[in-house]
C-alpha positions as CSV (number, residue, x, y, z in Angstrom):
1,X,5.8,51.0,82.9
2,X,8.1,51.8,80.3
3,X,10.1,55.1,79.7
4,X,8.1,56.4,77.0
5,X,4.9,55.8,79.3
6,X,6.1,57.1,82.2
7,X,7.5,60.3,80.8
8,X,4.0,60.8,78.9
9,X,2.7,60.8,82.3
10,X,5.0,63.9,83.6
11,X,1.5,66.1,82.5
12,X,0.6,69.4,83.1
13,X,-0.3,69.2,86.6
14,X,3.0,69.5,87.9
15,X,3.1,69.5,91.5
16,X,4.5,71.8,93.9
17,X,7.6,71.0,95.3
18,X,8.6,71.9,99.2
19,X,11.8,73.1,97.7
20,X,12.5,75.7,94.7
21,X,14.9,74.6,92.2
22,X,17.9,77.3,91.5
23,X,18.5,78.6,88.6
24,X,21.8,78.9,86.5
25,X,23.7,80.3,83.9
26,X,26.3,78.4,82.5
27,X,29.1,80.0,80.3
28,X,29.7,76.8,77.8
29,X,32.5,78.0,76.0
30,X,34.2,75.7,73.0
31,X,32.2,72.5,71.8
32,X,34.6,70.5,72.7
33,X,34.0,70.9,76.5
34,X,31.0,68.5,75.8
35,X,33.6,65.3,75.6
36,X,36.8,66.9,77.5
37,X,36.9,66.4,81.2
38,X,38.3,70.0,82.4
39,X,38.0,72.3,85.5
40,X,34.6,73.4,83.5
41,X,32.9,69.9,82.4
42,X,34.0,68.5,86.5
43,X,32.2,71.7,87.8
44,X,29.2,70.9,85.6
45,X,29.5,66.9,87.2
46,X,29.7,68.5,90.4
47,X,27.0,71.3,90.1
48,X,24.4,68.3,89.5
49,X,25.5,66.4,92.5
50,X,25.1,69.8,94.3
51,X,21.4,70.7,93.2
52,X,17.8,68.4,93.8
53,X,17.8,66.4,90.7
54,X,15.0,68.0,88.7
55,X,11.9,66.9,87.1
56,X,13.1,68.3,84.0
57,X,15.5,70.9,82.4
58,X,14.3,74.1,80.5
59,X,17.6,75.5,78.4
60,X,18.0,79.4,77.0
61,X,20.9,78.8,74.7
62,X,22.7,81.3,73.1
63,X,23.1,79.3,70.2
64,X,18.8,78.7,69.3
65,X,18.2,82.9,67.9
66,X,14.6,82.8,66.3
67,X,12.4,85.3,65.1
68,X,9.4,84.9,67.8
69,X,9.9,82.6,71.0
70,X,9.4,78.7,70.2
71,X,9.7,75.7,72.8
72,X,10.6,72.4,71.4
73,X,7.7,70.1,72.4
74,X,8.9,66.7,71.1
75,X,9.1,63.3,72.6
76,X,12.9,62.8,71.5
77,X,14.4,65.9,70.6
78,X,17.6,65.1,68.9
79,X,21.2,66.3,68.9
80,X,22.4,69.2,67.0
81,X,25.6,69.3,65.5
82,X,25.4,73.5,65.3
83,X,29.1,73.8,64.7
84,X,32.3,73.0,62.4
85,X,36.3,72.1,62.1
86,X,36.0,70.2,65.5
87,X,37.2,66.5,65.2
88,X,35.0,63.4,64.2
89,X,34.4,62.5,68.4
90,X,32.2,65.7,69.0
91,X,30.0,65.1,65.5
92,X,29.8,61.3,67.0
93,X,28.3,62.4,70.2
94,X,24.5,61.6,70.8
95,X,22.5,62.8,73.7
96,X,18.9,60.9,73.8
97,X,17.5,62.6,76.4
98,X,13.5,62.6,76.5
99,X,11.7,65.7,76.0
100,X,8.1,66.2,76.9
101,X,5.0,67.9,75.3
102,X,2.4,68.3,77.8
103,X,5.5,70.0,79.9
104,X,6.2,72.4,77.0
105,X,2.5,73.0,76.4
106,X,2.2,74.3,79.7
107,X,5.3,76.3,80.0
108,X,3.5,78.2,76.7
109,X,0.9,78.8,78.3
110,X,2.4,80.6,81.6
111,X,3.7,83.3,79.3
112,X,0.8,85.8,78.8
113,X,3.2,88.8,77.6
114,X,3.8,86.6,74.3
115,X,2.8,83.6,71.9
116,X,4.9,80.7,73.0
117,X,4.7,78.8,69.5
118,X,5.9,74.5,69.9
119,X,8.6,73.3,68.0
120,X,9.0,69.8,66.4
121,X,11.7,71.3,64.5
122,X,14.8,72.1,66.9
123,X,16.0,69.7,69.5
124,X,19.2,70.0,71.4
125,X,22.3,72.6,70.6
126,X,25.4,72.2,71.6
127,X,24.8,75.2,74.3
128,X,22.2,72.2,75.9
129,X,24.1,69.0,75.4
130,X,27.7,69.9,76.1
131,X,26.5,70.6,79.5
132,X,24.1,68.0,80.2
133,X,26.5,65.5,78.7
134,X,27.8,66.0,82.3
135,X,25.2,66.9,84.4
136,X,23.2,64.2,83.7
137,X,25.0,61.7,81.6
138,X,22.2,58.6,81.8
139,X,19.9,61.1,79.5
140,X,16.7,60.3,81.7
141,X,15.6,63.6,82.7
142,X,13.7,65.3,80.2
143,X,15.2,68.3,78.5
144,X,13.5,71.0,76.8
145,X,15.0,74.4,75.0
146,X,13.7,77.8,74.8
147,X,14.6,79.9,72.1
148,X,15.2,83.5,72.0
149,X,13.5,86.3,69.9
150,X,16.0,88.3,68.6
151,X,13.6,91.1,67.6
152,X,12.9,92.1,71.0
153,X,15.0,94.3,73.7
154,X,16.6,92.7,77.1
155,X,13.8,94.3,78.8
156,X,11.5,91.9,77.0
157,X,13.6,89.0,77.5
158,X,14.3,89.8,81.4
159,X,10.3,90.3,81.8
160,X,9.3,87.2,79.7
161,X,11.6,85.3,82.5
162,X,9.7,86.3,85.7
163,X,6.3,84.3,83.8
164,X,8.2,81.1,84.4
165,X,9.1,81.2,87.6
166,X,6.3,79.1,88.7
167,X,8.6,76.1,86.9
168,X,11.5,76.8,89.7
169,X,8.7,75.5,92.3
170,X,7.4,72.7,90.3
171,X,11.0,71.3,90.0
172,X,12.1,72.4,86.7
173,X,15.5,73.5,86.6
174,X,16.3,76.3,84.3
175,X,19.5,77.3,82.5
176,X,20.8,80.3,80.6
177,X,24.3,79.0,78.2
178,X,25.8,81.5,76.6
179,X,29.1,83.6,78.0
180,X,29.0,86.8,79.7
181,X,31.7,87.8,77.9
182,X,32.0,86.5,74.7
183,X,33.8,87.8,71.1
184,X,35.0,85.3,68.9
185,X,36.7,87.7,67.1
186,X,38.9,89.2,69.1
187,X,40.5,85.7,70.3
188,X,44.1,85.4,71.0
189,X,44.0,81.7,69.8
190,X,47.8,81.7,70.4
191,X,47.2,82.1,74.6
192,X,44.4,79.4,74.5
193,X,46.4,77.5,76.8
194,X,47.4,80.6,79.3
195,X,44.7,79.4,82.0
196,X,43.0,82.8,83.1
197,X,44.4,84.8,80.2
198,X,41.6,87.6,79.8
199,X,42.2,91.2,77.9
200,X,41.8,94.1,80.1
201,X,38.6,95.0,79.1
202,X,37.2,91.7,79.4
203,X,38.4,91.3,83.0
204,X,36.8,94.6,84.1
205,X,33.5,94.1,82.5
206,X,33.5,90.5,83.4
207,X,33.9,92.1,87.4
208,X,31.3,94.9,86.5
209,X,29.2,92.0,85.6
210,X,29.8,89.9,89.0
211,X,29.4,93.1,90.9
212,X,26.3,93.7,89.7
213,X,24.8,90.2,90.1
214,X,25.6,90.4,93.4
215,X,24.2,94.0,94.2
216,X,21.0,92.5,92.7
217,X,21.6,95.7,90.3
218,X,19.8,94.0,87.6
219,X,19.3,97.6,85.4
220,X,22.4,98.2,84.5
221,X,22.5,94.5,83.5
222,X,20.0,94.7,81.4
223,X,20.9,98.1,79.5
224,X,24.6,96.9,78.8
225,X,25.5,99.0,75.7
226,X,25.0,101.9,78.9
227,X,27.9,100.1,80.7
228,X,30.9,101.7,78.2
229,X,33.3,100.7,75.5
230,X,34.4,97.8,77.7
231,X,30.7,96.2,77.4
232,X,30.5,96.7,73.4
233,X,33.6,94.9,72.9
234,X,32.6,91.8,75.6
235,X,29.0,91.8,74.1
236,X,29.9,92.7,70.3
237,X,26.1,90.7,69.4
238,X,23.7,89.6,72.1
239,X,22.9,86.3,72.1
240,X,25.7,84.8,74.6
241,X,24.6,87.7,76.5
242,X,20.8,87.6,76.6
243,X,20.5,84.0,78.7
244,X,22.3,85.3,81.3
245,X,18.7,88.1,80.9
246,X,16.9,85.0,81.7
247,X,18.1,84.0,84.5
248,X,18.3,87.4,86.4
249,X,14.7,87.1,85.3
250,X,14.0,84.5,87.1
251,X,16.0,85.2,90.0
252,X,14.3,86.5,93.4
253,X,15.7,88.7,96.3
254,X,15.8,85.3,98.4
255,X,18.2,83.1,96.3
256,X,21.9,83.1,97.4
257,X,24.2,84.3,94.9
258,X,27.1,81.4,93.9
259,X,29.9,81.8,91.0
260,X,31.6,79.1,89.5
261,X,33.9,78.6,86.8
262,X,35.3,81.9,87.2
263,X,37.9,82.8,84.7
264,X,38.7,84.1,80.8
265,X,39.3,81.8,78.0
266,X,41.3,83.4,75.2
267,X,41.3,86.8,75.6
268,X,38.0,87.6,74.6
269,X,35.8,85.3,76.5
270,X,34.7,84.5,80.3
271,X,33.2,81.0,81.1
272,X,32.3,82.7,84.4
273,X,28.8,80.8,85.7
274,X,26.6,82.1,88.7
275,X,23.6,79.5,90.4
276,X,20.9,81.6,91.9
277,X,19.6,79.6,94.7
């Protein structure tokens, strides 16, 4: 059988699986993580070596903001060069993973609270790739991307979340990439290279933040702009923010609590990644 046929075959009557797949959000951080090998891209190699290899891989990116909530339901979504000024190598990457229709129909229809519309459109961001790139460099598994309405409050995203669970036992794994922290403009690109350099503010939200996960305090979480002046300056626009809303979604009061990639970038930005499960 060849590929094409057997992923055409991955239908809708996804099996239960004796295990539940964890569920993680991923700070991605620059583009260029996708083709360096650094403490974050050797995590990200790790992290797959860690987990059950999945049937396939639903991804929240950050970088996928739509008006209305679209899955991409193609057979080969393609790579999405969603960025600029980086050199030639990342533009030259290609990640053919598989993606898979009859999947992405079904994940549509588990959400009753809204009109999950499929997308031939999309395909992969660089909040998808970079990491996959890594995680599963052969590009066999098939990879689909969930977009986020950005008309609608955290509430809606965090409750929208809890209709997919049933992928987690069907051996989907799910990932939020965006950055808990994250404002571009406030970047001190002349401390790049100070490894763990963070502004005081975006150390004490990025601990708030942890603190939280791990309390299972999930309100707070989801009404930030409650959290202070500290929280509107690490979440200045929400949608690094919001796939980390996802996840805690998705998250239930069983599932060990795991950081990784713990530190600030720049200033103004935390890679800092957490696997539920």
């Amino acid at each position: 059988m060849d590929d094409l046929s057997a992923f055409k075959n991955f239908t809708s009557s996804l099996v239960e699986q004796a295990y539940t797949m964890p569920v993680l959000f991923i700070g991605h951080g620059s583009p260029m993580n996708g083709i360096e090998h650094n403490m974050y891209s050797n995590q990200w190699m790790q992290l797959a070596k860690d987990i059950p290899v999945p049937k396939a891989v639903l991804v929240v990116s950050a970088h996928w903001f739509t008006k209305g909530t679209s899955i991409t339901a193609m057979d080969f979504p393609k790579t999405i060069h969603d960025f600029g000024g980086f050199p030639q190598a990342l533009f030259d990457v290609q990640y053919p993973a598989p993606g898979n229709p009859l999947l992405a129909a079904e994940t549509a229809a588990m959400v009753q609270s809204a009109t999950i519309e499929l997308d031939h459109d999309w395909g992969l961001d660089h909040g998808a790739w970079t990491i996959l790139k890594h995680m599963y460099p052969a590009a066999n598994i098939p990879i689909l991307q969930l977009s986020i309405d950005y008309t609608k409050s955290p509430s809606y995203h965090y409750a929208l979340a809890k209709e997919l669970y049933q992928l987690r036992k069907k051996g989907v794994l799910i990932i939020g990439s965006g950055n808990m922290v994250h404002n571009l403009r406030m970047v001190a690109w002349d401390k790049l290279a100070i490894p763990g350099f963070g502004f005081d503010w975006a150390l004490e939200m990025n601990d708030t933040f942890k603190q939280l996960i791990l309390q299972n305090q999930h309100a707070p979480l989801i009404n930030y702009e409650g959290l202070g002046a500290a929280a509107k300056l690490a979440i200045p626009t929400p949608e690094h923010y919001l796939p980390l809303i996802y996840t805690l979604g998705l998250k239930t009061e069983k599932d060990a609590i795991k950081f990784f990639n713990d530190t600030a970038v720049g200033g103004s930005l935390t890679m800092t990644s957490v696997q539920f499960g």
